[in-house]
PyMOL Python script that loads the backbone (N, CA, C, O; Angstrom):
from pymol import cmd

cmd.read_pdbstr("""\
ATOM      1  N   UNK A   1      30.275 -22.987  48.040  1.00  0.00           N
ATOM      2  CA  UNK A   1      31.544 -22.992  48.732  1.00  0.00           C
ATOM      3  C   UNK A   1      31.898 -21.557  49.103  1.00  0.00           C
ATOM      4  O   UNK A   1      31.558 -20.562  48.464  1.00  0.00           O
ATOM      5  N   UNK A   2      32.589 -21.578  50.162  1.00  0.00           N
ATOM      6  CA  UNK A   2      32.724 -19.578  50.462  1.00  0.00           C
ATOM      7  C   UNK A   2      34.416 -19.925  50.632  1.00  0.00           C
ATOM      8  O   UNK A   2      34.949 -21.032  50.699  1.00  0.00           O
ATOM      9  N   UNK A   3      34.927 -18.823  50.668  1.00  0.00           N
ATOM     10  CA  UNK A   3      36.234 -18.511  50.460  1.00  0.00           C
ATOM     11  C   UNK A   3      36.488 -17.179  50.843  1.00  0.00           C
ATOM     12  O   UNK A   3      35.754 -16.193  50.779  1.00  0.00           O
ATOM     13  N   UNK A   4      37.661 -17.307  51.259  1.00  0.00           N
ATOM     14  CA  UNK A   4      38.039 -15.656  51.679  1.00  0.00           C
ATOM     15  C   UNK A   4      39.320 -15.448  50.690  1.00  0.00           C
ATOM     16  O   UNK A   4      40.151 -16.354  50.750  1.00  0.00           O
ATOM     17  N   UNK A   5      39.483 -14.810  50.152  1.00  0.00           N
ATOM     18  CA  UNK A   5      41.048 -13.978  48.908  1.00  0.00           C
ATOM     19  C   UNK A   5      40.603 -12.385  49.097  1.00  0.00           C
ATOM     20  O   UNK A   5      39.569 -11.784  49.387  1.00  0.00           O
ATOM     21  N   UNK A   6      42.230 -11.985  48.705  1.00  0.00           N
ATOM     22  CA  UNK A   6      42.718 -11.526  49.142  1.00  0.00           C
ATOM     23  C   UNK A   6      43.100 -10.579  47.692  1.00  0.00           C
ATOM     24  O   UNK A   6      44.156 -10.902  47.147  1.00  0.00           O
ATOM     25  N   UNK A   7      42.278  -9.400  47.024  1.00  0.00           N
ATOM     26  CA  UNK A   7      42.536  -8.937  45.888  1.00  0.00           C
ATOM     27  C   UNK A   7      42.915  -7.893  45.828  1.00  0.00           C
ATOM     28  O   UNK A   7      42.963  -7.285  46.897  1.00  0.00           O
ATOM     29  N   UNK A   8      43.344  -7.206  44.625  1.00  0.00           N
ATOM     30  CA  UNK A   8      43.889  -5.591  44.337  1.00  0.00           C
ATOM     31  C   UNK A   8      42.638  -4.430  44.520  1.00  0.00           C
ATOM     32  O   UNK A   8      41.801  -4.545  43.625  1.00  0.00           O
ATOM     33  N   UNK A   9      42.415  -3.590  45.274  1.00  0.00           N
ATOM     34  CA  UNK A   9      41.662  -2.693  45.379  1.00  0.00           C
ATOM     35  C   UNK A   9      41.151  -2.278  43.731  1.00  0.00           C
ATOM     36  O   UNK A   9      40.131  -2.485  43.073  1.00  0.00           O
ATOM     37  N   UNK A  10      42.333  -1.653  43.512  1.00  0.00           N
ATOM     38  CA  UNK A  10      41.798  -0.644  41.855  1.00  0.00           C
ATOM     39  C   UNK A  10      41.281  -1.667  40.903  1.00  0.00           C
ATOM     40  O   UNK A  10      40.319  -1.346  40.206  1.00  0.00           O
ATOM     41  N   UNK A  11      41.906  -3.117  40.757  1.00  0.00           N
ATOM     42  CA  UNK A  11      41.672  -4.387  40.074  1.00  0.00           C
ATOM     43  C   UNK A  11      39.800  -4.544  40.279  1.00  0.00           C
ATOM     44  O   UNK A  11      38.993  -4.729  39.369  1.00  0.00           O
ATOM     45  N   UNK A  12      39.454  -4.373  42.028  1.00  0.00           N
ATOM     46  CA  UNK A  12      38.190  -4.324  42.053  1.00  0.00           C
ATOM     47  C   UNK A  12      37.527  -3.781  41.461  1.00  0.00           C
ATOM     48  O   UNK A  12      36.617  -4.293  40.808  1.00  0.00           O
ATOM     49  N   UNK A  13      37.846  -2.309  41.524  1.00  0.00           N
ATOM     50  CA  UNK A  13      36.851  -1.071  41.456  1.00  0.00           C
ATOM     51  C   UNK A  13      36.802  -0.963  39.500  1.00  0.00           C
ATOM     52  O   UNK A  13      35.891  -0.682  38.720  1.00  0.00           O
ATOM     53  N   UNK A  14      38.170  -1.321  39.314  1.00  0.00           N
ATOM     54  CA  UNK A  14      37.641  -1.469  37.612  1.00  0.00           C
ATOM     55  C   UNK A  14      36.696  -2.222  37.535  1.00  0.00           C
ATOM     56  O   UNK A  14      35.755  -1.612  37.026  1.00  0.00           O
ATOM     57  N   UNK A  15      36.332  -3.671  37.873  1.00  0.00           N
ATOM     58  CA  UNK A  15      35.985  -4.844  37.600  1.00  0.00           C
ATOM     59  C   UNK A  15      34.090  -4.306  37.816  1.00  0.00           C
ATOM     60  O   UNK A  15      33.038  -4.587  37.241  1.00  0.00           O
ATOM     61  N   UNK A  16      34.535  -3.344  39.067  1.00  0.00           N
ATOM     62  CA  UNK A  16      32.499  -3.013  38.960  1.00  0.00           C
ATOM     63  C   UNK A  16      32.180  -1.964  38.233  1.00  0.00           C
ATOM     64  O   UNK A  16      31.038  -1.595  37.961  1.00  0.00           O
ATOM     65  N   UNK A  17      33.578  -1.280  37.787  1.00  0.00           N
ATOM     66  CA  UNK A  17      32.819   0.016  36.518  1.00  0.00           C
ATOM     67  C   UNK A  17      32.592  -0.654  35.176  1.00  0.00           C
ATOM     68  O   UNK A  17      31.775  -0.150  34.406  1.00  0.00           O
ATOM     69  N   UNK A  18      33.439  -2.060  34.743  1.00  0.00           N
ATOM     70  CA  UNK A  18      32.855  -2.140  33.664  1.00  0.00           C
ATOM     71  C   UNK A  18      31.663  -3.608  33.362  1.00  0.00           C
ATOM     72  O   UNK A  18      31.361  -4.216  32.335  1.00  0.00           O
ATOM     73  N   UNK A  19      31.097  -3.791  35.281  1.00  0.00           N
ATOM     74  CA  UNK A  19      30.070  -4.741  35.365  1.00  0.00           C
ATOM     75  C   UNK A  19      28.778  -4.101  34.873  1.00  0.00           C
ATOM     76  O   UNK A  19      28.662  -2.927  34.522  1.00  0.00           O
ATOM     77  N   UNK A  20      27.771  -5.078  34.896  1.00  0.00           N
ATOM     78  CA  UNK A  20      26.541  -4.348  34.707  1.00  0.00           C
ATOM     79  C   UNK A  20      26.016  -3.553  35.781  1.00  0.00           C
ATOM     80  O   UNK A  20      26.192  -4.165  36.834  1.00  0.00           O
ATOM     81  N   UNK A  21      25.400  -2.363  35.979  1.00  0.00           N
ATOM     82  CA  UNK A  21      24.907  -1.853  36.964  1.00  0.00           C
ATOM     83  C   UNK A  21      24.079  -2.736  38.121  1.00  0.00           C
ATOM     84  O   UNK A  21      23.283  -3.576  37.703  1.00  0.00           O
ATOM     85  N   UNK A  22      24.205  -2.609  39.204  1.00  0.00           N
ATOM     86  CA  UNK A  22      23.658  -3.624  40.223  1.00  0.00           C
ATOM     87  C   UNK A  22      23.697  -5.102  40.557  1.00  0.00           C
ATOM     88  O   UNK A  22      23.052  -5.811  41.329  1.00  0.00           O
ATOM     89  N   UNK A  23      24.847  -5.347  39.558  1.00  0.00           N
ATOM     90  CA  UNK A  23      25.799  -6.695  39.752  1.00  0.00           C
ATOM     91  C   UNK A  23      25.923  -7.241  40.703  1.00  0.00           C
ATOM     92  O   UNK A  23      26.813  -6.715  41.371  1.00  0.00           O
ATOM     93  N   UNK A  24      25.321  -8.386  41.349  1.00  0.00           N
ATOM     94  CA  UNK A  24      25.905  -8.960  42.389  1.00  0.00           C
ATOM     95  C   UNK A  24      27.755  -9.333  42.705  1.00  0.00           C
ATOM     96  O   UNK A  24      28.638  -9.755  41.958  1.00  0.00           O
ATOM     97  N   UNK A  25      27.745  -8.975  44.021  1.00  0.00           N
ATOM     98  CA  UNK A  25      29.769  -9.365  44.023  1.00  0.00           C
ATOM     99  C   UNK A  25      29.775 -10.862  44.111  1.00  0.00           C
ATOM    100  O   UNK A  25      30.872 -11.334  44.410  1.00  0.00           O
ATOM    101  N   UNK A  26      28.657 -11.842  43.892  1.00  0.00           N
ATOM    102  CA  UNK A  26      28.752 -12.847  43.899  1.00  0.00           C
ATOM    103  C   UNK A  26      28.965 -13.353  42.377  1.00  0.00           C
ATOM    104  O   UNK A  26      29.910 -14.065  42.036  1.00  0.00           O
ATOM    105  N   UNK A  27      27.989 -12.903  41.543  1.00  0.00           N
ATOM    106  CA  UNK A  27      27.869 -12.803  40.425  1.00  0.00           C
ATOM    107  C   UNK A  27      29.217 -12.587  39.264  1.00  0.00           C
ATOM    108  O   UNK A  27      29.544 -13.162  38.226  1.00  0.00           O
ATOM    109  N   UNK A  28      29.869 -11.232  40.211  1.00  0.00           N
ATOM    110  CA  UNK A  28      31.176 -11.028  39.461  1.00  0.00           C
ATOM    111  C   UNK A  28      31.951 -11.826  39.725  1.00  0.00           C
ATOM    112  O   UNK A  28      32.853 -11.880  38.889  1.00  0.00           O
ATOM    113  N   UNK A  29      32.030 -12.412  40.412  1.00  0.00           N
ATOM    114  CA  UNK A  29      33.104 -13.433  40.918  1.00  0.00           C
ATOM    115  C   UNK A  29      32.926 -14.291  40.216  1.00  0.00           C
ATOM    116  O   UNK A  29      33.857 -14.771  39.569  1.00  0.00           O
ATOM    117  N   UNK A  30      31.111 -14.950  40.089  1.00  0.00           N
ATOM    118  CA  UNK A  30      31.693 -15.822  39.650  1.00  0.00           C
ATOM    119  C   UNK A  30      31.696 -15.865  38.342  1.00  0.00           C
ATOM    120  O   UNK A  30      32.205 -16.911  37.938  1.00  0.00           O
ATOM    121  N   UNK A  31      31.201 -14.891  37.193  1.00  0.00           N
ATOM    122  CA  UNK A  31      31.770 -14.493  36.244  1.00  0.00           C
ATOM    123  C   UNK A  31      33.165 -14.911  35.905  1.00  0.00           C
ATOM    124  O   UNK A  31      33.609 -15.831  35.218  1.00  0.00           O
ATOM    125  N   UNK A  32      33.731 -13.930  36.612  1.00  0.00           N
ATOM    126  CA  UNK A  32      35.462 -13.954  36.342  1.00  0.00           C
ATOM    127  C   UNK A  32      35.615 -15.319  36.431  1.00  0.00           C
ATOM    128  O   UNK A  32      35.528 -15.941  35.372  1.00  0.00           O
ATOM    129  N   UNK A  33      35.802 -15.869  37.347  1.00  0.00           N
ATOM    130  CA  UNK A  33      36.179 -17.841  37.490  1.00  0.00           C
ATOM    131  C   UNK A  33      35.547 -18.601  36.017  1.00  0.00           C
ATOM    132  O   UNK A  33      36.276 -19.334  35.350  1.00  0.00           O
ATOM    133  N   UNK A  34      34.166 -18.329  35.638  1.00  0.00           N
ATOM    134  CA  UNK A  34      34.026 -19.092  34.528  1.00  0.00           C
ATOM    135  C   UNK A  34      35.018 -18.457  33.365  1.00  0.00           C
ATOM    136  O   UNK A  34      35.318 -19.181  32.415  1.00  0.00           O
ATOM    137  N   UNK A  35      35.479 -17.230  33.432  1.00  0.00           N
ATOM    138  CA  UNK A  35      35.778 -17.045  32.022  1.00  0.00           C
ATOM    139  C   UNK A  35      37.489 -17.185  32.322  1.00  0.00           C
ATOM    140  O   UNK A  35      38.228 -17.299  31.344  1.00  0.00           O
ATOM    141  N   UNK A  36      38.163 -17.169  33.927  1.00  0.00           N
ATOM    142  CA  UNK A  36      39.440 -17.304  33.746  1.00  0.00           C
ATOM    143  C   UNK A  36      39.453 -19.408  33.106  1.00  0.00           C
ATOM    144  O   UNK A  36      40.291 -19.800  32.294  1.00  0.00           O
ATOM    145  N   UNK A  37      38.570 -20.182  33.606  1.00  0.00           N
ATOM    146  CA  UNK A  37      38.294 -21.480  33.075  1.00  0.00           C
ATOM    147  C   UNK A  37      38.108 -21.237  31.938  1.00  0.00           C
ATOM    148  O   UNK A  37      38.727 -22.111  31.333  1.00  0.00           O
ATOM    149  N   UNK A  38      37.474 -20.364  30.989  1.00  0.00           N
ATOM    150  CA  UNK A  38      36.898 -21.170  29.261  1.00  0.00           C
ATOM    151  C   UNK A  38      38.776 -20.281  28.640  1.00  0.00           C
ATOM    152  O   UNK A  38      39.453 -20.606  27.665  1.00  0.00           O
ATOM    153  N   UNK A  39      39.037 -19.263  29.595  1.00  0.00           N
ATOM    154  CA  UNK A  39      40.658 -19.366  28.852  1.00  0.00           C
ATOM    155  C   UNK A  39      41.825 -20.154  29.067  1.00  0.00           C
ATOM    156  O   UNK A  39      42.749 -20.461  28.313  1.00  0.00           O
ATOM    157  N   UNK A  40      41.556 -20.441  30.381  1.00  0.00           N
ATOM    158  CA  UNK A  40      42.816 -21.634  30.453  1.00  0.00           C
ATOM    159  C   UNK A  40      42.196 -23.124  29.550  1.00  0.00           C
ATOM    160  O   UNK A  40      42.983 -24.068  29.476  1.00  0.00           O
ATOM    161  N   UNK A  41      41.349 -23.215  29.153  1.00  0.00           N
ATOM    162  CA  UNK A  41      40.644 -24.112  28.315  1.00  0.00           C
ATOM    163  C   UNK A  41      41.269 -23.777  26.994  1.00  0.00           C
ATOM    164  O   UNK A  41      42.141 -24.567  26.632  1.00  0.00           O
ATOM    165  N   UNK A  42      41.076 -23.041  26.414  1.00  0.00           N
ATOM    166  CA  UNK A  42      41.682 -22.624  24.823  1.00  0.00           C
ATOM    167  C   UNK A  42      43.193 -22.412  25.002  1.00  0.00           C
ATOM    168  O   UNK A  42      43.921 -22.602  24.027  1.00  0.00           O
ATOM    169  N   UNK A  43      43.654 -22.076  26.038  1.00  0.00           N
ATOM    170  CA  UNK A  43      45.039 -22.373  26.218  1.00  0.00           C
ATOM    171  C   UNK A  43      45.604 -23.653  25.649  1.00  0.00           C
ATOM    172  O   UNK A  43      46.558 -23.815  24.887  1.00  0.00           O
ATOM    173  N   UNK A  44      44.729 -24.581  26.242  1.00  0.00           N
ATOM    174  CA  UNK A  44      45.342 -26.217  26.517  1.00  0.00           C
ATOM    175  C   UNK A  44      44.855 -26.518  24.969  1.00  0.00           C
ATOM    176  O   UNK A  44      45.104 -27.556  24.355  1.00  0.00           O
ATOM    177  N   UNK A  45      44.325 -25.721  24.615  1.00  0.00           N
ATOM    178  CA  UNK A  45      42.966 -26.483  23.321  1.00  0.00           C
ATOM    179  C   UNK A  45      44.285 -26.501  22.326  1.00  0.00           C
ATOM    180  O   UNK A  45      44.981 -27.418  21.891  1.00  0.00           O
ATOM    181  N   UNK A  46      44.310 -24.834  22.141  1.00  0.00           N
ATOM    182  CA  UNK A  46      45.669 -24.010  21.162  1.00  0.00           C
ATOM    183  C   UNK A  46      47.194 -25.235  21.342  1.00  0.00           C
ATOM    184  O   UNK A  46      47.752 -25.789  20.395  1.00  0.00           O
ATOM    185  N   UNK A  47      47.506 -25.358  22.602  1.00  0.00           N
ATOM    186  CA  UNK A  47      48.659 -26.119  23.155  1.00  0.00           C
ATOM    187  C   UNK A  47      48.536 -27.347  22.308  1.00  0.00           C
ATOM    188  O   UNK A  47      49.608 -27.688  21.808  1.00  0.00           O
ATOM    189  N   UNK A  48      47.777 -27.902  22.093  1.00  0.00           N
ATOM    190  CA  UNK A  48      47.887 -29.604  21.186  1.00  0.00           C
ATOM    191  C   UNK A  48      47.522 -29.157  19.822  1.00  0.00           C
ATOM    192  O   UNK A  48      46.801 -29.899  19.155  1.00  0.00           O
ATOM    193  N   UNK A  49      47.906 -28.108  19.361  1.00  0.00           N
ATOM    194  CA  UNK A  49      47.839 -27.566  17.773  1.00  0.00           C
ATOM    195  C   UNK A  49      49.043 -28.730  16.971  1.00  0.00           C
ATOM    196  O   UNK A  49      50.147 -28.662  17.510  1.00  0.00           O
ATOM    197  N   UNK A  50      48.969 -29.669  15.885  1.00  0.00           N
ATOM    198  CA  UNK A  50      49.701 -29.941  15.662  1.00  0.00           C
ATOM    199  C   UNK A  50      50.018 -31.352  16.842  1.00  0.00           C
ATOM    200  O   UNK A  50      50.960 -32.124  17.024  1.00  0.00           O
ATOM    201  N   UNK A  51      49.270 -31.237  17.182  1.00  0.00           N
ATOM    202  CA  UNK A  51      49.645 -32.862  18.419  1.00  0.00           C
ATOM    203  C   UNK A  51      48.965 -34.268  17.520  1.00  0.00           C
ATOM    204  O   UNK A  51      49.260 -35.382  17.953  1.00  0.00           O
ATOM    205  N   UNK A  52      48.216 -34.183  16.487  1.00  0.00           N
ATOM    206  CA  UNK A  52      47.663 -35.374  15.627  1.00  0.00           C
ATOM    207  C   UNK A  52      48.312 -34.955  14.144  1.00  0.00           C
ATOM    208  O   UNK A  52      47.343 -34.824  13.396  1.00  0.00           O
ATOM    209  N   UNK A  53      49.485 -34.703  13.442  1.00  0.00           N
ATOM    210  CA  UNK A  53      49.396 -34.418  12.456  1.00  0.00           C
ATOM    211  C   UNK A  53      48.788 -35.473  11.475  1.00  0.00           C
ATOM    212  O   UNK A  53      48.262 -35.114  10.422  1.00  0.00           O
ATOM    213  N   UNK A  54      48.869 -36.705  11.828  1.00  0.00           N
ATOM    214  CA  UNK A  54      48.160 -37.759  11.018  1.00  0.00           C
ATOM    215  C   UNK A  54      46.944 -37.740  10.710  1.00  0.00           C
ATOM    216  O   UNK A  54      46.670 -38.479   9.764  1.00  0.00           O
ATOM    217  N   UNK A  55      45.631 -36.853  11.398  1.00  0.00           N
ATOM    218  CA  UNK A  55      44.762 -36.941  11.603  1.00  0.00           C
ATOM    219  C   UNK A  55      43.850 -36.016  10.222  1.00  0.00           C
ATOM    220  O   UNK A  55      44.070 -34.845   9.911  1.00  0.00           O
ATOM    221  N   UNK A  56      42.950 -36.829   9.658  1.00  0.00           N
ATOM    222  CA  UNK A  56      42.252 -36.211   8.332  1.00  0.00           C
ATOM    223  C   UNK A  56      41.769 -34.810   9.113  1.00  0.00           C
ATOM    224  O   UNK A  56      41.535 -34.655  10.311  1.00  0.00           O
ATOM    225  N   UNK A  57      41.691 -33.685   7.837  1.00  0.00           N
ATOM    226  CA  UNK A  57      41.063 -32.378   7.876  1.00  0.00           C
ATOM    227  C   UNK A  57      39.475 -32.837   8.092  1.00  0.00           C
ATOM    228  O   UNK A  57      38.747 -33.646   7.517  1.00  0.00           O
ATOM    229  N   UNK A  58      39.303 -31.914   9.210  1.00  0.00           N
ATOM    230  CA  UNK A  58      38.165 -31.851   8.829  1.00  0.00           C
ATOM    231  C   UNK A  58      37.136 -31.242   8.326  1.00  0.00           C
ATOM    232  O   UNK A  58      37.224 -30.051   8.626  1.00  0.00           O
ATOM    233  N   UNK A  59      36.053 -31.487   7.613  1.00  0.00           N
ATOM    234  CA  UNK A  59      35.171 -30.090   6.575  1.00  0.00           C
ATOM    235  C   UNK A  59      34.697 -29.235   7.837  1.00  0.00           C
ATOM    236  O   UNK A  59      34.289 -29.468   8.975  1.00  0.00           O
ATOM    237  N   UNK A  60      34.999 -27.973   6.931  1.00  0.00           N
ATOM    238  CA  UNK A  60      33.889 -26.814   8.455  1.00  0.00           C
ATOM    239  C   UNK A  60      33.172 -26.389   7.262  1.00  0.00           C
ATOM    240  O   UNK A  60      33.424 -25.206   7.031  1.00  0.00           O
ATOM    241  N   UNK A  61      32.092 -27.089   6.119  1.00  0.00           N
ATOM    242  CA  UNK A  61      31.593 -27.023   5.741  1.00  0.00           C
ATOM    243  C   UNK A  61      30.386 -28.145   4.171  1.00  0.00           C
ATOM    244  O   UNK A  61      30.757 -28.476   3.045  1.00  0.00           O
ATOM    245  N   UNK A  62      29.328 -28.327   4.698  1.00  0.00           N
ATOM    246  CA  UNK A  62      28.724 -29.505   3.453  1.00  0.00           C
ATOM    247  C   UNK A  62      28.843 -28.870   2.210  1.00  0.00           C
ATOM    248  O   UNK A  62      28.734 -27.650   2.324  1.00  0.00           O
ATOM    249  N   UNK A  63      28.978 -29.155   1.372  1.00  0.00           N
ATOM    250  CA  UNK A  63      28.436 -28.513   0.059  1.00  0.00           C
ATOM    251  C   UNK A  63      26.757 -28.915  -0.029  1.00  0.00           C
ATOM    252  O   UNK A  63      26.280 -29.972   0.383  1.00  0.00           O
ATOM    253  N   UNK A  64      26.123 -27.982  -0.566  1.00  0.00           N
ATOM    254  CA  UNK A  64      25.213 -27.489  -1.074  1.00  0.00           C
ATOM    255  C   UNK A  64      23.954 -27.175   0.341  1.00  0.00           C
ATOM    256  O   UNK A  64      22.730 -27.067   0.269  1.00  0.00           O
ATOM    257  N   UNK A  65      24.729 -27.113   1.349  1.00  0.00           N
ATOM    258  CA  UNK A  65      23.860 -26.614   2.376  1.00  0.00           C
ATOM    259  C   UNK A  65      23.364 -25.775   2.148  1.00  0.00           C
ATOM    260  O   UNK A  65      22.175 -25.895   1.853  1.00  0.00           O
ATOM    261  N   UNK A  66      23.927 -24.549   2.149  1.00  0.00           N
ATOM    262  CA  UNK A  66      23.767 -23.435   1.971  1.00  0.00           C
ATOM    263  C   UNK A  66      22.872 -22.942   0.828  1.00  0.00           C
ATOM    264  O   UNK A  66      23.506 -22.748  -0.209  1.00  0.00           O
ATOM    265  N   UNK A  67      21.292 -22.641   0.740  1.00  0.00           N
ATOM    266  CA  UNK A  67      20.588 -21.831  -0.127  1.00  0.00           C
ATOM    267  C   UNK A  67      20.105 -20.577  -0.614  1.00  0.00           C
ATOM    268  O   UNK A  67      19.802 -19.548  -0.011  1.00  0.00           O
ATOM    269  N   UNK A  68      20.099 -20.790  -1.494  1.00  0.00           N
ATOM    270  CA  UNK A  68      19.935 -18.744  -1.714  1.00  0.00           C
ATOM    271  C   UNK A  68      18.271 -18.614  -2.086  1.00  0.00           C
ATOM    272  O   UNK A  68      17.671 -19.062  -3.063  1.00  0.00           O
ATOM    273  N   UNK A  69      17.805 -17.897  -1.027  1.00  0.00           N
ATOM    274  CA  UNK A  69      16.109 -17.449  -1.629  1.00  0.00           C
ATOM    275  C   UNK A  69      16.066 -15.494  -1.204  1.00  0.00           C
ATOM    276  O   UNK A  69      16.325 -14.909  -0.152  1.00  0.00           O
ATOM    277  N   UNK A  70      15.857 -15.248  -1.848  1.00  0.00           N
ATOM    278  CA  UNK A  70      15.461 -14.003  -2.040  1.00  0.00           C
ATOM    279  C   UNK A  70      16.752 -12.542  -2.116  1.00  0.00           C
ATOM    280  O   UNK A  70      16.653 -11.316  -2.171  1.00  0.00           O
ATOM    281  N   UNK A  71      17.911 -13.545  -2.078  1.00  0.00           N
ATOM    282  CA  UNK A  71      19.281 -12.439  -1.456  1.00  0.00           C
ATOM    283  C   UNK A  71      19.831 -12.567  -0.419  1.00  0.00           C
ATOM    284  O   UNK A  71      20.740 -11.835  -0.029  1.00  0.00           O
ATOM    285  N   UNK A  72      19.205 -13.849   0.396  1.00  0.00           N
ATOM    286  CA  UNK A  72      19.287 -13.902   1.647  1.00  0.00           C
ATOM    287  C   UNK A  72      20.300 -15.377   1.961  1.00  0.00           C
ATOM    288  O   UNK A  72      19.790 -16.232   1.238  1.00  0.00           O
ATOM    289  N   UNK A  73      20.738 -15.613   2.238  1.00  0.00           N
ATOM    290  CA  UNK A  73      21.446 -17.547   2.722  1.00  0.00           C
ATOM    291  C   UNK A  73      20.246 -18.457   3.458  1.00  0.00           C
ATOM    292  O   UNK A  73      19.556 -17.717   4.159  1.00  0.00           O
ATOM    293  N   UNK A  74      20.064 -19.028   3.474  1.00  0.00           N
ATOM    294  CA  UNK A  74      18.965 -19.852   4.265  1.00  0.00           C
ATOM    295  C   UNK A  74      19.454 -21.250   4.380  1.00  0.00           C
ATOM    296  O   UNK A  74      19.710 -22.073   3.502  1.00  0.00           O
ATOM    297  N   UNK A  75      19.519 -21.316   5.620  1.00  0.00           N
ATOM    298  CA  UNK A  75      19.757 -22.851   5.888  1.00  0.00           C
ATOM    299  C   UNK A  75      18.674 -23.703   5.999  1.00  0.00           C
ATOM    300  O   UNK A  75      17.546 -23.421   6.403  1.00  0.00           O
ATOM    301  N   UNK A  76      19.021 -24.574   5.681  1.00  0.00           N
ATOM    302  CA  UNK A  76      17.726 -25.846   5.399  1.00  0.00           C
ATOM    303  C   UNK A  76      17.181 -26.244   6.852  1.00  0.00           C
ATOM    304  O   UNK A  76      16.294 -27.089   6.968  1.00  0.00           O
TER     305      UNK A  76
END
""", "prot")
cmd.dss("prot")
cmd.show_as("cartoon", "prot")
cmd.util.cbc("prot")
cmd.orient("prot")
């Protein structure tokens, strides 16, 4: 899809000093669009905090996953 907008000069010129060297302006663009999407995403995510209070905890962890060999954690 092509598009024409309409942006802040200095907004640019930051945006390619802290791109990777030889960045496509396609590339940055579309960079920026995926990541202004994965934040308006955690926006909405954060926003229903508390929208199920009925709803069981859930584990962010098994017991006895986690093994110890040498000093190290090792997952199975």
């Amino acid at each position: 899809m092509r598009t024409t907008v309409t942006i802040d000069d200095a907004l640019y010129q930051r945006a390619l000093e802290v791109a990777d060297p030889g960045m496509e302006k396609a590339d940055l663009f579309r960079e920026a669009i995926k990541t202004f999407v994965r934040v308006q995403a955690a926006k909405r995510l954060a926003a229903l905090g508390a929208a199920a209070p009925e709803m069981q905890a859930i584990p962010r962890r098994r017991e006895g996953v986690l093994k110890e060999t040498s000093g190290r954690p090792k997952f199975p």
